[in-house]
C-alpha positions as CSV (number, residue, x, y, z in Angstrom):
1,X,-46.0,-22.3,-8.3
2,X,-44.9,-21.3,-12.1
3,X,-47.5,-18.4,-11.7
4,X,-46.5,-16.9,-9.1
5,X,-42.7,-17.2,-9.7
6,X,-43.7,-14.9,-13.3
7,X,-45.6,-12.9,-10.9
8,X,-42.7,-12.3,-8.6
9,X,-40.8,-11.6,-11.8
10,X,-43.3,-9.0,-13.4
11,X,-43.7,-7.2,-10.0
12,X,-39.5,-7.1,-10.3
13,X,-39.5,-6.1,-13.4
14,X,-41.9,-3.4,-12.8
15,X,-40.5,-2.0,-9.7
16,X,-36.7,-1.8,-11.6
17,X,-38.9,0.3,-14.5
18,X,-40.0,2.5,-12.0
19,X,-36.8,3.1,-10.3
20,X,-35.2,4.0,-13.6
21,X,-37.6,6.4,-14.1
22,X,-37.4,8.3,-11.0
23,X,-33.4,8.0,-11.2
24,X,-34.1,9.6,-15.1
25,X,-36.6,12.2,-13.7
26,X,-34.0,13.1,-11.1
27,X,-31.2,13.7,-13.7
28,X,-33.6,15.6,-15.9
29,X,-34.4,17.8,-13.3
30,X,-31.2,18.3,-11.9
31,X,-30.0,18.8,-15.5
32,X,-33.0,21.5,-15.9
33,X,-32.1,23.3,-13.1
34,X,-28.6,23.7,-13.9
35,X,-28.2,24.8,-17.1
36,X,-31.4,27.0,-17.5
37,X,-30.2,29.6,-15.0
38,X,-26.8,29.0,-17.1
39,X,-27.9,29.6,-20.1
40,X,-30.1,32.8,-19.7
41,X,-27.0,34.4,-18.0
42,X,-25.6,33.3,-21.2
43,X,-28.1,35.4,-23.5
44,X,-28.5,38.1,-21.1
45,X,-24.6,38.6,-21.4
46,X,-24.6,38.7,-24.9
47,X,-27.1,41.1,-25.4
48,X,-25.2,43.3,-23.0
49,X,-22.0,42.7,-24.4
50,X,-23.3,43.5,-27.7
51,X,-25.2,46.5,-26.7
52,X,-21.7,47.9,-24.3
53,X,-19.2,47.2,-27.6
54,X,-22.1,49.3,-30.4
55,X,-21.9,52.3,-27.5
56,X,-18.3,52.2,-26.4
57,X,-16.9,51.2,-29.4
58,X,-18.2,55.0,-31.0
59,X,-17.3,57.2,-27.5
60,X,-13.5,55.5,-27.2
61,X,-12.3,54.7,-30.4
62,X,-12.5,58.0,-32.2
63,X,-10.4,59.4,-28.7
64,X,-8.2,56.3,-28.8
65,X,-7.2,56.4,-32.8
66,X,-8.2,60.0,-34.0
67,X,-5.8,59.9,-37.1
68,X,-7.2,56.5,-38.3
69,X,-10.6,57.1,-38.3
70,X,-10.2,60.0,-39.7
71,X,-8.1,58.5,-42.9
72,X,-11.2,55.5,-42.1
73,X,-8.4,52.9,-41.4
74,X,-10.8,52.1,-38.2
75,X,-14.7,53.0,-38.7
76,X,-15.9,55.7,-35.7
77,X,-19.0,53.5,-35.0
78,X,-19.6,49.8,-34.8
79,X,-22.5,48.6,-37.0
80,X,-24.7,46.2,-35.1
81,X,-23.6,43.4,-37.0
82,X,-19.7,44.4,-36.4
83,X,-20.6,44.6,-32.6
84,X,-22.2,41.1,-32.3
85,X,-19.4,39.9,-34.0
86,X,-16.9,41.4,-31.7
87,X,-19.4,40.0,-28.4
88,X,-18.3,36.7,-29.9
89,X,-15.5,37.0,-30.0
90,X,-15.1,38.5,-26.6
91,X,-17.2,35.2,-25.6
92,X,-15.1,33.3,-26.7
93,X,-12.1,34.3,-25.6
94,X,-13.3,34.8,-22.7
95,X,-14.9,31.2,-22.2
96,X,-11.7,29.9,-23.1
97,X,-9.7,31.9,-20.7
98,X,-10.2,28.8,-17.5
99,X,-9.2,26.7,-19.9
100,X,-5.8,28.4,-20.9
101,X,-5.5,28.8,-16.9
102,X,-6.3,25.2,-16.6
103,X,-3.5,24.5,-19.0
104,X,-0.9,26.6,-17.9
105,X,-1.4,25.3,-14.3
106,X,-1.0,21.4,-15.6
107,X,2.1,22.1,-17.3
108,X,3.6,23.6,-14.1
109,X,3.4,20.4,-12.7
């Protein structure tokens, strides 16, 4: 009777152990598919962003502020580094733009 009461116990055991592990596989993989797609959108943004601000910064700017680029208060062209830089930036702002929306719609409440 003890036997098969730890048997009833292991086979328990057991089957919670492999119910946590499908319900962890399931997260995982949910997980996975959301925030690969995510995150090469991510990347692939950047590198445009970055590669948009190095070609538009040098065809606007010099039309924008002729006089300060040419006493080189503003540079005519973006170094690579500069334009990575500003891609951050933009990022950024631009990744905290719903959350300024967010905020400004709470306090209308």
């Amino acid at each position: 009777m003890e036997e098969s009461r730890h048997e009833a116990e292991e086979r328990m055991a057991k089957e919670i152990e492999r119910r946590v592990a499908e319900e962890v596989e399931k997260r995982v993989t949910e997980g996975v598919i959301t925030w690969v797609p995510i995150l090469i959108t991510m990347a692939v943004t950047f590198v445009i962003s970055v590669i948009v601000f190095k070609f538009v910064w040098a065809w606007v700017v010099p039309d924008l502020f002729p006089g300060a680029v040419a006493q080189d208060l503003v540079s005519g062209n973006l170094t690579w580094l500069a334009a990575v830089k500003v891609a951050v930036i933009g990022g950024l702002l631009g990744g905290a733009y719903p959350a300024i929306v967010k905020a400004g719609k709470a306090g209308k409440r």
